[in-house]
C-alpha positions as CSV (number, residue, x, y, z in Angstrom):
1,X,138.8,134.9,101.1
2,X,141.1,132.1,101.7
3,X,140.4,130.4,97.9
4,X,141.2,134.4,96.4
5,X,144.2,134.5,98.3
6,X,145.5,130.8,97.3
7,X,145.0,132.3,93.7
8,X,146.5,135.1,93.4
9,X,150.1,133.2,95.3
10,X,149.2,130.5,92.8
11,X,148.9,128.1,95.2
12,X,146.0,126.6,93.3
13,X,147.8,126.1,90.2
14,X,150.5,124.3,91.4
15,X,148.4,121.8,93.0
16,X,146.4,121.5,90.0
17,X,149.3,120.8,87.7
18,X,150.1,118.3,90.2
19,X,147.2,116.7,90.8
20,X,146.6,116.6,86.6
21,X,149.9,114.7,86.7
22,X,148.8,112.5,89.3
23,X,145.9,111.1,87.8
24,X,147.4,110.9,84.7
25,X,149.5,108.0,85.8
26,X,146.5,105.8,87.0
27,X,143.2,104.3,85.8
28,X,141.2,107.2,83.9
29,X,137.0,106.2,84.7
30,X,135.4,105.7,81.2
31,X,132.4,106.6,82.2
32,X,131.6,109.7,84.5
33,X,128.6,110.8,85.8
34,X,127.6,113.6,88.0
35,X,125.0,115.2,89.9
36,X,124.9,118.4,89.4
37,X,123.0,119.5,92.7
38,X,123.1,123.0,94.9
39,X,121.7,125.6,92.4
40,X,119.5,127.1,94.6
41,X,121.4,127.1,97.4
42,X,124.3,128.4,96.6
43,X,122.2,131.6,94.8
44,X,120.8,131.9,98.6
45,X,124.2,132.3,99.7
46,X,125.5,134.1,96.8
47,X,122.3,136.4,97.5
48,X,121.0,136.2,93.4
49,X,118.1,134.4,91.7
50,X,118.1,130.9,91.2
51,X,118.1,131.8,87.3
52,X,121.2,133.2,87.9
53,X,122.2,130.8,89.8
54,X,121.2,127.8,86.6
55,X,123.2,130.3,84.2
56,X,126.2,129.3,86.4
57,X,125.7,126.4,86.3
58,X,125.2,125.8,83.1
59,X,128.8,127.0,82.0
60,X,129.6,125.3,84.5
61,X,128.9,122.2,82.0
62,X,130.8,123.5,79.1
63,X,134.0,123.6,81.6
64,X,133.4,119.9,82.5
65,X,132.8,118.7,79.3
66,X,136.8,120.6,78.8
67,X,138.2,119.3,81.3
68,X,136.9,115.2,81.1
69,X,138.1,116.0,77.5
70,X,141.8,116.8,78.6
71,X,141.7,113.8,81.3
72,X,140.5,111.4,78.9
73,X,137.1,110.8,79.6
74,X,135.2,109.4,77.1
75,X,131.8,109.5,78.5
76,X,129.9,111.8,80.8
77,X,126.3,111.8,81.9
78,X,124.5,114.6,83.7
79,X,121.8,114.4,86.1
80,X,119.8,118.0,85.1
81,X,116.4,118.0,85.5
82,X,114.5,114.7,87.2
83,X,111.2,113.7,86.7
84,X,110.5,114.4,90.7
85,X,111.5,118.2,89.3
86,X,109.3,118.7,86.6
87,X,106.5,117.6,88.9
88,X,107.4,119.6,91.9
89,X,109.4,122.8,90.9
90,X,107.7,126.3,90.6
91,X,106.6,127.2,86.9
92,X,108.9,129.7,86.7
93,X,111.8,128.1,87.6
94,X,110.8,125.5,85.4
95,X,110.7,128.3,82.3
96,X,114.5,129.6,83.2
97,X,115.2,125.9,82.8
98,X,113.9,125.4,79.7
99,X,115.0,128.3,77.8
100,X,118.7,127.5,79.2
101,X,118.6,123.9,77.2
102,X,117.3,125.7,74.3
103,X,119.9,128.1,74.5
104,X,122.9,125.6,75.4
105,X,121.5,123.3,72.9
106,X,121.9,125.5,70.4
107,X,125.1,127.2,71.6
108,X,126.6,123.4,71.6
109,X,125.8,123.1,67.8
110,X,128.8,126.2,67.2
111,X,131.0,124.8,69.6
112,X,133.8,124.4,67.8
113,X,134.9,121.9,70.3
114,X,132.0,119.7,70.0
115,X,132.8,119.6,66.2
116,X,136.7,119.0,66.4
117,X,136.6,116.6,69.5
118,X,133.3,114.5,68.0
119,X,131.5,114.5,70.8
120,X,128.3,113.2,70.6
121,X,124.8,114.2,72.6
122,X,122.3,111.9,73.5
123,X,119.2,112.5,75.8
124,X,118.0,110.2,78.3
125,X,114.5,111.0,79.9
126,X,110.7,111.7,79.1
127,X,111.2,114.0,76.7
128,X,107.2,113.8,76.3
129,X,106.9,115.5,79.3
130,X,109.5,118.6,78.4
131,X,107.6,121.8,75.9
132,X,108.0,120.7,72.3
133,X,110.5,123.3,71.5
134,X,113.0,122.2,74.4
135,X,111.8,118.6,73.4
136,X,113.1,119.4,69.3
137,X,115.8,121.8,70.7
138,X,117.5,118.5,72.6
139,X,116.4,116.2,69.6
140,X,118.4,118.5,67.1
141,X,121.5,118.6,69.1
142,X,121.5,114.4,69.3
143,X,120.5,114.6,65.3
144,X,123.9,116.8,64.3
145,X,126.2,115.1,66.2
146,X,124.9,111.2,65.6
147,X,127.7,110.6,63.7
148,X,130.3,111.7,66.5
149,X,132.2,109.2,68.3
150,X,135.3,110.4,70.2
151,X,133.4,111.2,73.0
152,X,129.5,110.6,74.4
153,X,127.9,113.6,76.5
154,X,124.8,112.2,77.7
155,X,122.1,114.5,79.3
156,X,119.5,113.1,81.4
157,X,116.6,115.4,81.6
158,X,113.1,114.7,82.8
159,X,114.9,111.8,83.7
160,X,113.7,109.4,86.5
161,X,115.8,106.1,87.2
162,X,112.4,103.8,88.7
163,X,110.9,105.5,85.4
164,X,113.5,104.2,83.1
165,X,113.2,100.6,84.3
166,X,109.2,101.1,84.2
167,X,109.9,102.1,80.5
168,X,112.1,99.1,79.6
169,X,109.8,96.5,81.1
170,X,107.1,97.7,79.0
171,X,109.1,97.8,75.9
172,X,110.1,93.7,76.8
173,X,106.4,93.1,77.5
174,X,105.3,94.3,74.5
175,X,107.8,91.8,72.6
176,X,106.7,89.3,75.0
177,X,103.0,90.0,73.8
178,X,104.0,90.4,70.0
179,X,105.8,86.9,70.6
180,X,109.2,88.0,69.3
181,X,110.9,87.1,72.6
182,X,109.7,84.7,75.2
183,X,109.4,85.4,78.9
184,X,112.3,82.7,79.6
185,X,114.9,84.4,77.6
186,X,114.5,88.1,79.7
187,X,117.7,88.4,81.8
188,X,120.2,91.3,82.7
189,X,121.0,91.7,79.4
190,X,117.4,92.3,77.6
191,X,116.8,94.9,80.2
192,X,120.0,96.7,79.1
193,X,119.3,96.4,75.6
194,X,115.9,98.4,76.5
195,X,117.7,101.2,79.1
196,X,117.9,104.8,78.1
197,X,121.5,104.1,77.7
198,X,121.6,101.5,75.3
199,X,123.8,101.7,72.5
200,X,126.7,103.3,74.7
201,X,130.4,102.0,74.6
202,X,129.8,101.5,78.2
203,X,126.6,102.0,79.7
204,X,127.4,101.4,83.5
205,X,129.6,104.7,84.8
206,X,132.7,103.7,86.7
207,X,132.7,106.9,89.1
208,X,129.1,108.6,90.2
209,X,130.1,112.2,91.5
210,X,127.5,113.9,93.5
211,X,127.9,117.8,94.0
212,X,126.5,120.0,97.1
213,X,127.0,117.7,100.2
214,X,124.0,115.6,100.2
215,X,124.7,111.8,99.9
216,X,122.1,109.9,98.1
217,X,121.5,108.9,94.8
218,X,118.0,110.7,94.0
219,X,116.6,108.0,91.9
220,X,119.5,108.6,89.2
221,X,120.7,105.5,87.2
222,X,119.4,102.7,89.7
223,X,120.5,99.9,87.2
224,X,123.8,101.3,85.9
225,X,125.3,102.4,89.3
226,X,125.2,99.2,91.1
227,X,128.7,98.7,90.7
228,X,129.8,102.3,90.1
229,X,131.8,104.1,92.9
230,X,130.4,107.2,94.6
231,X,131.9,110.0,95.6
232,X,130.2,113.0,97.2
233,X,131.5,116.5,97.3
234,X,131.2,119.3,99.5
235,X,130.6,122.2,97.1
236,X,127.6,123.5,95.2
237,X,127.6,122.8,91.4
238,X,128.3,126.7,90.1
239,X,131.3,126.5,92.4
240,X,132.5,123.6,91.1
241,X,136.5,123.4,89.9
242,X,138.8,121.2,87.9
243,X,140.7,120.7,91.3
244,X,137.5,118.9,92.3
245,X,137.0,116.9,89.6
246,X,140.5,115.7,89.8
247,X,140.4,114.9,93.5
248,X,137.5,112.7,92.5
249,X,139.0,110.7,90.0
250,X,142.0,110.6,92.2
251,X,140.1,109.2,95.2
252,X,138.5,106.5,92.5
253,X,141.8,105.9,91.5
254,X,142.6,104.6,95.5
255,X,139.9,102.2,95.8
256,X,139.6,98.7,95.3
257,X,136.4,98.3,92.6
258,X,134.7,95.1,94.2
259,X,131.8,94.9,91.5
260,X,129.2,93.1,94.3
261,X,132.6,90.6,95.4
């Protein structure tokens, strides 16, 4: 009641025109990623299925994609569907899931934004372990926009961070076996060069937002995010707003980035 009534005075705008001004004046994060957590809970509290509930949510996406667009953000990686997920959620919230890629992948190829800002998709994850039709949906969408490169939008789905570094240390073993590298020469940087997220401008995100209250990382980016900074929000993805996003970076903005030191 409180958030309807700042509206309609326009208190909200204000603020957000000053806060966009604000953050405008410091040091923009390159890299962004975000959990997008509380679904399900806030259809419990909105009293609607949890498919309604991922439809939210999932123009929720389009918005952010908007809005780190207008900030200057030039990468952004989302944390949709783990591997922990796949493995554990009911089939047929599993099914809504799937047929909402499909549909966003698809809907992403007539953006006209997607076209005129170059952004470019890529998906990080087991994409084995996704139907083949979401699996060649996803594909399609990193296919047509390959040649983008104003902006990265990178979606991690069936995505598991202990899985990604299992994944690279197989691919280096393999070399190691094939005798293309030897065993001396792995360091920090081989393992990189074998992450999900190889090939980005800048693999390691600056600022790690997590939506819905909960603070932990849920096996998301383990390497990359050593040195990121982590902020944690009190609201449930669907509800999330541009005032909340800019907070975030703000509150980046006022820390001291340490990198281990």
């Amino acid at each position: 009641m409180i958030e309807k009534i700042l509206r309609f005075l326009g208190v909200y705008s204000v603020y957000e025109r000053w806060l966009e001004k604000t953050v405008s004046n410091g040091d923009i994060p390159q890299h962004l990623a975000v959990i997008l957590d509380g679904n399900r809970r806030w259809a419990r509290i909105a009293g609607i299925p949890p498919s309604q509930a991922y439809r939210y949510g999932a123009d929720k996406v389009e918005e952010l994609l908007r809005w780190s667009l207008k900030i200057g953000i030039k990468i952004v990686t989302l944390y949709v569907l783990s591997v922990e997920n796949i493995m554990r959620r009911p089939r047929e919230e599993l099914e809504e899931i799937y047929r909402l890629l499909v549909e966003r992948a698809e809907r992403f190829l007539k953006d006209e934004t997607v076209w005129r800002e170059r952004v470019r998709f890529r998906v990080i994850g087991r994409l084995d372990l996704l139907p083949r039709e979401v699996a060649d949906s996803l594909r399609r969408l990193e296919r047509e926009t390959m040649h983008h490169d104003r902006m990265h939008l990178n979606i991690a789905v069936a995505y598991g961070g202990r899985a990604e570094i299992v994944d690279a240390v197989r691919k280096i073993c393999e070399r190691i076996a094939t005798g293309e590298i030897s065993p001396e020469w792995v360091n920090e940087e081989v393992i990189e060069r074998n992450l999900y997220t190889n090939g980005l401008p800048k693999p390691d995100p600056d600022l790690v937002i997590r939506t819905s209250g909960e603070e932990r990382i849920s096996n998301f980016l383990l390497w990359q995010i050593a040195y990121s900074e982590l902020v944690f929000l009190d609201v449930y993805w669907p509800s999330f707003r541009k005032i909340d996003l800019l907070r975030a970076v703000r509150t980046y903005q006022q820390r001291t980035r340490r990198f281990g030191g």
